[in-house]
SERO-4910 file (N, C-alpha, C, O; in steps of 0.05 Angstrom, whole numbers):
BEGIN
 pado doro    nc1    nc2    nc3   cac1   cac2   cac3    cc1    cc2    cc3    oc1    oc2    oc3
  Unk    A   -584   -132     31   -572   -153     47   -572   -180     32   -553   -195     27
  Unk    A   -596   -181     25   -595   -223      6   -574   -207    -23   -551   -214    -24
  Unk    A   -581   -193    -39   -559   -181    -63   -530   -189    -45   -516   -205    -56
  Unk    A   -522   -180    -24   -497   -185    -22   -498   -203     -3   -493   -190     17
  Unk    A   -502   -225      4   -506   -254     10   -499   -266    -22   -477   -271    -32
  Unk    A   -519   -269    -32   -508   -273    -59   -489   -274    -75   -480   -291    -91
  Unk    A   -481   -249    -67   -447   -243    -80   -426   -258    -73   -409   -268    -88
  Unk    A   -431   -261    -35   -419   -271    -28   -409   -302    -29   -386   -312    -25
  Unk    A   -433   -314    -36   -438   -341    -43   -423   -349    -64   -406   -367    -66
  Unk    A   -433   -329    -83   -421   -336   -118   -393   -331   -109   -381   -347   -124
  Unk    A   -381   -323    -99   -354   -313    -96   -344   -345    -78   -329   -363    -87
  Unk    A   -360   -345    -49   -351   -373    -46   -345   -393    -60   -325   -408    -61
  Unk    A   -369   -392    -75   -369   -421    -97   -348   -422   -122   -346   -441   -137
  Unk    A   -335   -400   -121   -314   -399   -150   -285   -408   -133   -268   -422   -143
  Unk    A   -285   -400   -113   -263   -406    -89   -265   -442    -87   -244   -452    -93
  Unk    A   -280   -456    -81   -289   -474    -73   -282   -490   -102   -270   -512   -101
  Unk    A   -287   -482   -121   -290   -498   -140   -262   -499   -155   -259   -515   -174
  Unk    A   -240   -479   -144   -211   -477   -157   -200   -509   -154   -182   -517   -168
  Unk    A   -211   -522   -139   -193   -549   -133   -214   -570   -139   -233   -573   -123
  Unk    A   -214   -587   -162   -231   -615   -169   -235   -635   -152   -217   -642   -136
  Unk    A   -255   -645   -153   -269   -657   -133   -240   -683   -121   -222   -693   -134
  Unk    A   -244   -684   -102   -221   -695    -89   -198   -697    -98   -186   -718   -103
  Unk    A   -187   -663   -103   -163   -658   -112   -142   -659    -93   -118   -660    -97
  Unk    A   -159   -659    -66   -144   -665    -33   -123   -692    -31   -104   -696    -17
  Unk    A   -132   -705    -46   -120   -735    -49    -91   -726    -62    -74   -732    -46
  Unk    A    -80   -715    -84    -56   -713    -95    -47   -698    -74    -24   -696    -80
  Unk    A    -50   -686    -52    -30   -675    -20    -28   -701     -7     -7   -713     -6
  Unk    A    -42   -707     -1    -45   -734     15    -35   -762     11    -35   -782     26
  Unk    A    -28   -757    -13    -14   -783    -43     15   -778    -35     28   -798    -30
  Unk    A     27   -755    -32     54   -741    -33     61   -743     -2     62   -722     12
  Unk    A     64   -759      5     78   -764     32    100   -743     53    100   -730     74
  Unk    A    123   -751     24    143   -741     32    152   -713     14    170   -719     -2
  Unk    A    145   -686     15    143   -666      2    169   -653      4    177   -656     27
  Unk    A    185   -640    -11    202   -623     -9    206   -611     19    185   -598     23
  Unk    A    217   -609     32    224   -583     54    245   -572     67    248   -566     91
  Unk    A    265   -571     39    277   -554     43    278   -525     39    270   -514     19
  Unk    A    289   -511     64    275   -479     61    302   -464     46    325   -473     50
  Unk    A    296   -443     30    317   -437     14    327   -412     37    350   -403     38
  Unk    A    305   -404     52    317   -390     74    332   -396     98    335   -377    113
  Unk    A    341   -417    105    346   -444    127    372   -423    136    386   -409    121
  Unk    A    374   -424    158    396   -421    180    422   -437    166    417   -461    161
  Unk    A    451   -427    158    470   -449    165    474   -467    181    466   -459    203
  Unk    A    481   -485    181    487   -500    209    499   -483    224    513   -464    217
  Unk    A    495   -491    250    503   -479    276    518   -497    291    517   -521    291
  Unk    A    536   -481    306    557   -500    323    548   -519    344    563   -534    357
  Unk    A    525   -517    344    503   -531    374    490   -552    346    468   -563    347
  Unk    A    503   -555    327    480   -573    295    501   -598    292    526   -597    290
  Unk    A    487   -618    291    501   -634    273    480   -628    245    456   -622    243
  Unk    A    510   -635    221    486   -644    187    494   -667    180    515   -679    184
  Unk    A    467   -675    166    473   -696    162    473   -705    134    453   -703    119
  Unk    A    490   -712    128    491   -722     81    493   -742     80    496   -757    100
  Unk    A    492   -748     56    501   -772     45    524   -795     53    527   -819     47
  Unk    A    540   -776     69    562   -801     82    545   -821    104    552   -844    107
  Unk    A    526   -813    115    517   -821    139    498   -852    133    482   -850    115
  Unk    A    499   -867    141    478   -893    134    465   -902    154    474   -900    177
  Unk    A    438   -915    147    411   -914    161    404   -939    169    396   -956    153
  Unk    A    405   -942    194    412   -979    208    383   -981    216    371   -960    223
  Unk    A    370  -1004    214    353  -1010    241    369  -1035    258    382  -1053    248
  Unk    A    361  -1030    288    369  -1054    300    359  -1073    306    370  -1089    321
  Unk    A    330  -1076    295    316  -1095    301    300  -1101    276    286  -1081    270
  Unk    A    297  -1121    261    280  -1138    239    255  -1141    238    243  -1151    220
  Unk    A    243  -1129    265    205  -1121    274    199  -1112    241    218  -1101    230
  Unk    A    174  -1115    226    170  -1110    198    159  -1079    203    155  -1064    184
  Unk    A    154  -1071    238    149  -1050    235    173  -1026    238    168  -1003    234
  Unk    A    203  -1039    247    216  -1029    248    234  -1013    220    247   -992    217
  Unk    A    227  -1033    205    240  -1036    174    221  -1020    163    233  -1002    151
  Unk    A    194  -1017    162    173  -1001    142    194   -967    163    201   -946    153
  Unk    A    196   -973    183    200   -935    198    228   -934    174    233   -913    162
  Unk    A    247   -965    169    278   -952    169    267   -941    135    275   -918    131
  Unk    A    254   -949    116    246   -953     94    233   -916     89    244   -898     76
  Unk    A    211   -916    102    199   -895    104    222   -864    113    223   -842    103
  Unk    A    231   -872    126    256   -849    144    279   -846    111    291   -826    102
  Unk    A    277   -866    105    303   -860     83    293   -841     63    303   -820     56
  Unk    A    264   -856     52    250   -836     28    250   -809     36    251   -790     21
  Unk    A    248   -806     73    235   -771     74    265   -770     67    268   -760     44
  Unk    A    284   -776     79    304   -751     65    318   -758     40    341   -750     35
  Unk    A    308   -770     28    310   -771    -10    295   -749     -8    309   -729     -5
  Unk    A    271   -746     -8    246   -734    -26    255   -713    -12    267   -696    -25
  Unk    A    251   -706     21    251   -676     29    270   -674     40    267   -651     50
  Unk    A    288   -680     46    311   -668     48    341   -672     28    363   -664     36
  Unk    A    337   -684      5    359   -686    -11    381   -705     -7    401   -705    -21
  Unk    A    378   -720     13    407   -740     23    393   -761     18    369   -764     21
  Unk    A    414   -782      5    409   -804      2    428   -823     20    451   -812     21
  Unk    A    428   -845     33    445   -852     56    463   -871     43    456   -881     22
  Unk    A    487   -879     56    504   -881     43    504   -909     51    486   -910     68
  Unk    A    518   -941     48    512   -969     56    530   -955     70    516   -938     79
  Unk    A    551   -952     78    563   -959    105    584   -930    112    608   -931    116
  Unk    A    571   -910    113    583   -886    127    588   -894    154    573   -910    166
  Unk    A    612   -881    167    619   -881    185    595   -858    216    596   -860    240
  Unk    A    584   -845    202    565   -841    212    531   -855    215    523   -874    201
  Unk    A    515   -842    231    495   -867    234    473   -852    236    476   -832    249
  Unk    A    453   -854    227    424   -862    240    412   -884    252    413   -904    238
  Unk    A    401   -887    276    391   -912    280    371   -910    299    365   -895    318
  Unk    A    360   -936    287    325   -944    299    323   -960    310    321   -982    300
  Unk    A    323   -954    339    316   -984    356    299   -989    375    290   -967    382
  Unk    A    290  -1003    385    269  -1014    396    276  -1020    428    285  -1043    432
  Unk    A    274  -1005    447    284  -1007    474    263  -1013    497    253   -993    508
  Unk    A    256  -1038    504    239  -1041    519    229  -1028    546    205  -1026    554
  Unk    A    254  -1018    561    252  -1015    592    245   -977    581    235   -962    598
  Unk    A    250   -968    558    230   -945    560    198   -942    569    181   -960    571
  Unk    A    195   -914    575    165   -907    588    147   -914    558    155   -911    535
  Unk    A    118   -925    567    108   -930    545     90   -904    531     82   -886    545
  Unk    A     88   -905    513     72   -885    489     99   -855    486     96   -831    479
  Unk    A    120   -869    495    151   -846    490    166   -859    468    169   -884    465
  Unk    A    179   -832    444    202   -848    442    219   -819    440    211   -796    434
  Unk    A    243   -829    445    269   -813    431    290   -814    415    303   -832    405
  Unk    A    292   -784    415    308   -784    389    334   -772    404    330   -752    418
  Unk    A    363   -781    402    396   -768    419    405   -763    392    402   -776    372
  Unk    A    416   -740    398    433   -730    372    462   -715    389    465   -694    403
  Unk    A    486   -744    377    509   -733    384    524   -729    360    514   -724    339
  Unk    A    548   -731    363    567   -719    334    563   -738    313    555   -729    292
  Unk    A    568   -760    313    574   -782    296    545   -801    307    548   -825    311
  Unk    A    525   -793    309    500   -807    312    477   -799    314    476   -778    328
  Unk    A    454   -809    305    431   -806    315    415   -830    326    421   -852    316
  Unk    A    400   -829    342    391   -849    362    361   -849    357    353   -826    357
  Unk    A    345   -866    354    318   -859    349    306   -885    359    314   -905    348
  Unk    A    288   -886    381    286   -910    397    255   -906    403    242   -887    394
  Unk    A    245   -927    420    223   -928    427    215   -954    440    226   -974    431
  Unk    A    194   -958    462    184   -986    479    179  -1005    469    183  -1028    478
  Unk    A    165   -995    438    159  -1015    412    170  -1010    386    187   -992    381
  Unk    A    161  -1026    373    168  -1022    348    155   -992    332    165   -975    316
  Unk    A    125   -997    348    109   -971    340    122   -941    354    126   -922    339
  Unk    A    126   -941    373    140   -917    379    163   -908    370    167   -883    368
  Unk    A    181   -926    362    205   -929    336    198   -910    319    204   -886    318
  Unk    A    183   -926    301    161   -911    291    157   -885    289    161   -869    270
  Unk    A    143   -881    316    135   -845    329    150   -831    322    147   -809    310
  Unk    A    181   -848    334    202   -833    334    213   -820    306    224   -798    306
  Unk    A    211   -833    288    225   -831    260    194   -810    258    202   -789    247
  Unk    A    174   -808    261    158   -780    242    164   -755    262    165   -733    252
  Unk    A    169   -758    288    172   -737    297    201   -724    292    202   -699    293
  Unk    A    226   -739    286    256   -731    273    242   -716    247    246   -693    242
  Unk    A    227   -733    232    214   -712    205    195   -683    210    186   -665    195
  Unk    A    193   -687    234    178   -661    243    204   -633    256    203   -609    261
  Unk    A    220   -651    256    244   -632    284    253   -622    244    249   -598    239
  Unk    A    264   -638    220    274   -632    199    266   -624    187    278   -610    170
  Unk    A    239   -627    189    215   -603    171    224   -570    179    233   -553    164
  Unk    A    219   -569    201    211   -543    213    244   -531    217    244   -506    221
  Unk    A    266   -540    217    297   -535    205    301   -531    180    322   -520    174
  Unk    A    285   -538    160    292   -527    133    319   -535    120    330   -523    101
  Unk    A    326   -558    132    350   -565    120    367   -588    140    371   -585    164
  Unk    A    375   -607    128    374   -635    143    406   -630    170    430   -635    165
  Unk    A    397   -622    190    408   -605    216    391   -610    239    366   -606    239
  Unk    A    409   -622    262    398   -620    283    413   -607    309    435   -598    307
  Unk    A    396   -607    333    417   -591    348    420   -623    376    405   -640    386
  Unk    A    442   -619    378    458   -644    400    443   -649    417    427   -630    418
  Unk    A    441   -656    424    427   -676    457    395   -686    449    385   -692    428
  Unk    A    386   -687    472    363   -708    476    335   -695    475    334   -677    492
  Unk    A    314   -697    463    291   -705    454    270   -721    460    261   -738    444
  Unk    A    261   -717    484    236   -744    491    202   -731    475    195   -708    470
  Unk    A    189   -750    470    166   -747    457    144   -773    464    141   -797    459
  Unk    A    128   -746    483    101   -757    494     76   -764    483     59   -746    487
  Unk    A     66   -793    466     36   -788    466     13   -787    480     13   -807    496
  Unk    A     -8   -773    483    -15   -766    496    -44   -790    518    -55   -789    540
  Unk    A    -45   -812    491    -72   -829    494    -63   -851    472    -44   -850    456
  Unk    A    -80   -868    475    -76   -889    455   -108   -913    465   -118   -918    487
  Unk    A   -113   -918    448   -116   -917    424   -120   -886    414   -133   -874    431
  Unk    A   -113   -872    394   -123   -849    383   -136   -854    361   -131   -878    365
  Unk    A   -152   -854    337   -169   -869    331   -187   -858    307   -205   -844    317
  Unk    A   -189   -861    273   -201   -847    264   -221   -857    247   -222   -882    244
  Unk    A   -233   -845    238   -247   -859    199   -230   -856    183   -208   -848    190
  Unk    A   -236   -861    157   -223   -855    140   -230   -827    128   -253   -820    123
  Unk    A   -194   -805    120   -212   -780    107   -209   -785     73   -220   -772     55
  Unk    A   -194   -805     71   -199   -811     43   -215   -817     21   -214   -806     -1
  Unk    A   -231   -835     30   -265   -839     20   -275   -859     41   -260   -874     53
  Unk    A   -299   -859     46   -311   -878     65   -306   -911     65   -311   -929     48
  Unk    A   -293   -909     93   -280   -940     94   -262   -951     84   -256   -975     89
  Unk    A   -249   -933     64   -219   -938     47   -194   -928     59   -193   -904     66
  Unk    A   -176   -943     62   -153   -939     72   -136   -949     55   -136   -974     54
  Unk    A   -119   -937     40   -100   -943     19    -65   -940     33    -60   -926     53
  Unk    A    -52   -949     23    -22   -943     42    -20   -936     40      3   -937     48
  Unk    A    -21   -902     26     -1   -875     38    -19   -858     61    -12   -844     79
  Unk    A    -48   -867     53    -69   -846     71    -57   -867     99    -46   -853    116
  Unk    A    -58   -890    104    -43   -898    131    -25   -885    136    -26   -867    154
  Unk    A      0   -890    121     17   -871    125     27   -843    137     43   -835    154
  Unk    A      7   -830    117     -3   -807    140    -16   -807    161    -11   -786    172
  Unk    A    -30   -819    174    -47   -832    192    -24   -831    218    -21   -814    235
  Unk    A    -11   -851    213     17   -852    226     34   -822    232     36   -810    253
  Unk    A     41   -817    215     56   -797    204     38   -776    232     49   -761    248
  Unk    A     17   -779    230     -3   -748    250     -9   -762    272    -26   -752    286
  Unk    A      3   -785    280     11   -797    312    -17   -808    312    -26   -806    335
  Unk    A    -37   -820    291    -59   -837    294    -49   -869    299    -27   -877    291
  Unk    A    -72   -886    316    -50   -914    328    -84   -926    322    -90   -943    339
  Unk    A    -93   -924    314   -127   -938    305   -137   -925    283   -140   -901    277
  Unk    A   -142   -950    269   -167   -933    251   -202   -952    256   -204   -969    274
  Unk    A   -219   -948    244   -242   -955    250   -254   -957    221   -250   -940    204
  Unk    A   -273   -985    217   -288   -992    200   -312  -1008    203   -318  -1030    212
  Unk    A   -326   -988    193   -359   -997    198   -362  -1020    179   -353  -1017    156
  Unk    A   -377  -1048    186   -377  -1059    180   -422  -1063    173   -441  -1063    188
  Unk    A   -421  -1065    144   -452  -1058    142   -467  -1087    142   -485  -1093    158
  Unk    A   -455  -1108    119   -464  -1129    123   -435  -1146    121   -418  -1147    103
  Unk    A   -437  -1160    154   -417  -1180    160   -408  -1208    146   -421  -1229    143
  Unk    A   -392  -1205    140   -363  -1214    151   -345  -1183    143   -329  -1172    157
  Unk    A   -357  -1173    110   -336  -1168    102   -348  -1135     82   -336  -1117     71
  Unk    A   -378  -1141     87   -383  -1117     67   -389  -1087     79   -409  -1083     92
  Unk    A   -363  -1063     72   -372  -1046     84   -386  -1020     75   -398  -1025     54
  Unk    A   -388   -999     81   -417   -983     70   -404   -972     43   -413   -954     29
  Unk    A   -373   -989     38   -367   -977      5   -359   -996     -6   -339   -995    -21
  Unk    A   -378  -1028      1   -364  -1045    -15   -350  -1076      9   -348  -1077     34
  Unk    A   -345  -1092     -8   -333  -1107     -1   -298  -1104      2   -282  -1098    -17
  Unk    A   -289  -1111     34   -260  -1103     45   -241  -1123     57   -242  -1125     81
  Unk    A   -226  -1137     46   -204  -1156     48   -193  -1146     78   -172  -1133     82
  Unk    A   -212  -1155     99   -203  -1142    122   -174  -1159    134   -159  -1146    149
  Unk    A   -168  -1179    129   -147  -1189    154   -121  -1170    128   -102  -1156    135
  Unk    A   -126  -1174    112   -104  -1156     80   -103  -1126    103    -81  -1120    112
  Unk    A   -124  -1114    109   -126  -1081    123   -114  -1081    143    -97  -1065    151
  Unk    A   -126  -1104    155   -113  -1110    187    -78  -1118    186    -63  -1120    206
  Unk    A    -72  -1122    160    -33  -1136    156    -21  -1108    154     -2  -1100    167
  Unk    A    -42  -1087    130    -23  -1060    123    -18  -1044    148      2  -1034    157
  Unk    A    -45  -1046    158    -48  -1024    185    -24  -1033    202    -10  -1016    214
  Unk    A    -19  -1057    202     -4  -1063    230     24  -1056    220     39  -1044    235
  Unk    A     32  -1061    200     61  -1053    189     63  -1028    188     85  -1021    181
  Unk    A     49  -1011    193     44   -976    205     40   -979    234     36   -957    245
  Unk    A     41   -992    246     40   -992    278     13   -976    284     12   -956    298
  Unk    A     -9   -988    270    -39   -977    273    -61  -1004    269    -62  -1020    250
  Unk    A    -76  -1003    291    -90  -1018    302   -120  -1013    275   -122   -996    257
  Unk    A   -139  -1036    284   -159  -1032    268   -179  -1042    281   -176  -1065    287
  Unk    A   -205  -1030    289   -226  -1026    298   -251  -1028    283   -263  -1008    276
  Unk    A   -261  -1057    277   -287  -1064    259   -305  -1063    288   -303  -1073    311
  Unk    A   -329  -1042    270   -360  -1052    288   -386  -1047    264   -387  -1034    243
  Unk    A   -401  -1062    275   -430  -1057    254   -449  -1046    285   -445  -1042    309
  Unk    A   -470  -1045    266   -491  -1034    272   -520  -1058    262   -528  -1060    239
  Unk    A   -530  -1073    283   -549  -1094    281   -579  -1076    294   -588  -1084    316
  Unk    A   -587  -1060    284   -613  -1049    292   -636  -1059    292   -653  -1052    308
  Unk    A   -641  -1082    268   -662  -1098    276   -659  -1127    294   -675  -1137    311
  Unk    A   -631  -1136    284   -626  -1155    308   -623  -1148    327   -635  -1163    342
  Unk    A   -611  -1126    340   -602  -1123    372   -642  -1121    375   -649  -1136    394
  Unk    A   -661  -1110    365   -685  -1102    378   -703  -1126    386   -722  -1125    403
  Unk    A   -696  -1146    373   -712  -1173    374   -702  -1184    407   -714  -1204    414
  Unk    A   -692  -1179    417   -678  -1187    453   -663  -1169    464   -640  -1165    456
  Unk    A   -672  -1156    482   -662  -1139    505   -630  -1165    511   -627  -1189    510
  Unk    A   -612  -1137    518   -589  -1171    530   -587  -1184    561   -571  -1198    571
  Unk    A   -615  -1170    571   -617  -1184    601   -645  -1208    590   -649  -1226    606
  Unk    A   -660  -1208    570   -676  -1224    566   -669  -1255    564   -650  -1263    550
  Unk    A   -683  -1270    575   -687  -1306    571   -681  -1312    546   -697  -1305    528
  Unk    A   -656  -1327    539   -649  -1341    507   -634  -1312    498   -627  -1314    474
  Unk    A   -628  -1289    507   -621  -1274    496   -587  -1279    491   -575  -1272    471
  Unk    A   -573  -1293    512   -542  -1300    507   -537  -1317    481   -518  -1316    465
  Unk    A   -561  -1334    480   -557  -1350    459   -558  -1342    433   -543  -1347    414
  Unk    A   -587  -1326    437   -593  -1314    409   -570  -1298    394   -561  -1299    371
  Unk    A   -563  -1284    416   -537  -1258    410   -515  -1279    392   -506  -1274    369
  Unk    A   -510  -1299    407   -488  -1319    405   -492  -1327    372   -474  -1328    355
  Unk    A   -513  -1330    369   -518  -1344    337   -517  -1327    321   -513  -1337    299
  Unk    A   -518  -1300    320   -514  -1280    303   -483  -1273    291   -480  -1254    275
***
């Protein structure tokens, strides 16, 4: 039994070791990956496609609207092969519709348009990774006509970082976004600014995050200060206050 435990191990560990230590980072670097499928359906009579004639509007100047129109163009450079044209008679477009339900957005696909909307700028947003999700899983830049609503489920949704501890670089946001995250979270070790990997240009974290339509969540941990006053204790508002 331990002889083949053993084996099994050594066998794990050669598996384990095929990929260099945070070799996870070059997937995670690559945003926007190829996906076109060489097996893909033709278009279908229920499809619009969409090429290169078509050009990619936003209707609103929100900086978060512009990072979705910016981001939406590269996916279909990179994975789907179209590059958009300045002024095709056909459209993509990103807009920002207030009297929508909140944490929704949608995407209308009629002949000569696509519609990609949302309550905010951030659901805009939503909207443009989930169109990269409907184009992923089509294998070829094709959609089918009509309407599309897309529910999140909670918000804040809310993570660490899986990049290295407390580092958030713009594409790992990106993805962040991209997997319908709307918070991230940073432990803060010694305040204002130093966190458990260093010193972090937070309002700089707090500008990238928000141009991803993702919130940012600093807390520390005061274990010998919080112990010196209960917070129902005499002078304890104050004390707290001076910290």
């Amino acid at each position: 039994m331990k002889r083949t435990l053993l084996i099994g191990f050594v066998i794990a560990a050669g598996w384990v070791s095929a990929e260099p230590p945070f070799g996870f980072r070059a997937r995670l670097a690559d945003l926007h990956p190829n996906r076109l499928a060489s097996d893909a359906a033709p278009i279908a009579v229920d499809e619009i496609g969409i090429d290169s004639n078509w050009t990619l509007i936003a209707e609103s100047d929100d900086p978060v609207v512009m990072h979705a129109k910016a981001d939406l163009a590269d996916y279909f450079a990179k994975s789907m092969g179209v590059r958009f044209a300045a002024d095709g008679k056909r459209r993509v477009i990103i807009a920002v519709n207030p009297e929508a339900n909140p944490l929704t957005s949608r995407v209308v696909v009629s002949e000569g348009e696509v519609r990609i909307s949302g309550a905010t700028p951030r659901e805009a947003f939503q909207g443009c990774c989930r169109l990269e999700d409907l184009l992923g899983a089509r294998g070829r830049p094709a959609l089918k006509r009509g309407e599309r609503t897309f529910t999140r489920m909670f918000s804040p949704r809310m993570t660490h970082s899986g990049w290295e501890v407390e580092k958030f670089p713009d594409v790992y946001l990106d993805q962040l976004a991209h997997a319908g995250m709307d918070a991230i979270l940073v432990f803060i070790e010694d305040p204002p600014d130093v966190t458990r990997n260093g010193r972090e240009d937070i309002p700089a974290l707090v500008a990238r995050a928000r141009l991803r339509g993702i919130d940012v969540y600093i807390y520390a941990w005061f274990a010998v200060k919080a112990s010196k006053f209960h917070p129902l204790d005499p002078g304890a508002e104050a004390w707290y206050d001076s910290t």
